[in-house]
C-alpha positions in Angstrom: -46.1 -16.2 15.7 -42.8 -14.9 14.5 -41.3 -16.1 17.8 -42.4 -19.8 16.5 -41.1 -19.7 13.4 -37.6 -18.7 14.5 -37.8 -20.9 17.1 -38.9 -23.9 14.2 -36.2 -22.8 11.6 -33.1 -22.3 13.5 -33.2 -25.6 14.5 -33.2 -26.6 11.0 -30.9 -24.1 9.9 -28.5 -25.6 12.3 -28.8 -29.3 11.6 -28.4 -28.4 7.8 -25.4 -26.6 8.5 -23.6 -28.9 10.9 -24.4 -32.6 9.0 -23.4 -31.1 5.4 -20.3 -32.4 3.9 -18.1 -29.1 4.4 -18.7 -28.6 8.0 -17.2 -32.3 8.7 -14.6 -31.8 6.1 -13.3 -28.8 8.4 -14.0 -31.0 11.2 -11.7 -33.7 9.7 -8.7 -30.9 8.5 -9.0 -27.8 9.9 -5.6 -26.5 8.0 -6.8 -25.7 4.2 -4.0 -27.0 1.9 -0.5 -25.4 1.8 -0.5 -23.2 -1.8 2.1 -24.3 -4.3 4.7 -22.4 -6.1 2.8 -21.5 -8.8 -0.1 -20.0 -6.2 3.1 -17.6 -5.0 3.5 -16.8 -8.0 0.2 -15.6 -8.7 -0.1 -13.6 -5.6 3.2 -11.8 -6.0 2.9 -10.7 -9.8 0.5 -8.7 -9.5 -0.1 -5.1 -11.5 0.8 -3.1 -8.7 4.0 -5.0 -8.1 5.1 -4.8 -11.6 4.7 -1.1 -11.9 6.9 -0.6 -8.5 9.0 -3.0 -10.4 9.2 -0.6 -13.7 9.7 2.3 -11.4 12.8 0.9 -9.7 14.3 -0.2 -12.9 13.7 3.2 -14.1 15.8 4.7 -11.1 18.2 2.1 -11.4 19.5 3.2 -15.2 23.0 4.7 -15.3 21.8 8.0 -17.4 24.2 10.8 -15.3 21.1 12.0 -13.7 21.0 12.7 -10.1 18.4 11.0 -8.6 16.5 13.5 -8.0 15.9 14.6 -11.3 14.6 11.4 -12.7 11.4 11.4 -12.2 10.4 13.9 -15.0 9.3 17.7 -15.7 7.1 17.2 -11.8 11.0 16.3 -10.1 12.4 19.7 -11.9 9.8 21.9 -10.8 10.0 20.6 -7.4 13.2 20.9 -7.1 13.5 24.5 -8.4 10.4 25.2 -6.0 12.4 23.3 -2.9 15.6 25.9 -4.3 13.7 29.3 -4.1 12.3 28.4 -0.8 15.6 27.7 0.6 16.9 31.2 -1.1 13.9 33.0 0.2 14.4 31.2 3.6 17.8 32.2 3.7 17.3 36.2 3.1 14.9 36.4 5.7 17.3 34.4 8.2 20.2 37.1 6.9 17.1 40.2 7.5 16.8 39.1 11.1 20.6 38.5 12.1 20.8 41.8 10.2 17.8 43.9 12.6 19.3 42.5 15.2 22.8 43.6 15.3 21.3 47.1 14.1 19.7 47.5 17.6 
């Protein structure tokens, strides 16, 4: 029974999509219409974009700050972090030259 009434609708499902006025419009122009400016415009200011654009002014400001540093209290303790790291790095590279040439 079930078999029948697919059978019976998608026929009709068909014909109602095929004869309705949007299938033959994108029959007749298959290419949708080109956007204008002010669509560019739309899509390109968005809120994402604008806070990229608020950052890079940010980094842009002549303020004597390396770059670096400009991002805030998280950029100074990074940067201190990245500096005992290196130091620590540096003794232990000086410990092994150091064991070795004692042997």
């Amino acid at each position: 029974m079930n078999l029948l009434k697919r059978s019976v609708l998608i026929p009709n499902l068909l014909r109602k999509n095929i004869f309705t006025g949007s299938y033959l419009r994108a029959i007749k122009n298959p290419c949708p219409p080109s956007p204008t400016s002010e669509d560019f415009q739309k899509l390109i200011v968005r809120k994402q974009f604008k806070r990229l654009k608020d950052n890079q002014k940010k980094f842009q400001v002549d303020d004597g700050l390396p770059v670096w540093l400009k991002g805030g209290l998280r950029d100074k303790i990074l940067f201190q972090i990245t500096l005992i790291g290196l130091l620590v790095c540096l003794v232990m590279t000086g410990d092994v030259f150091y064991q070795l040439f004692l042997r």
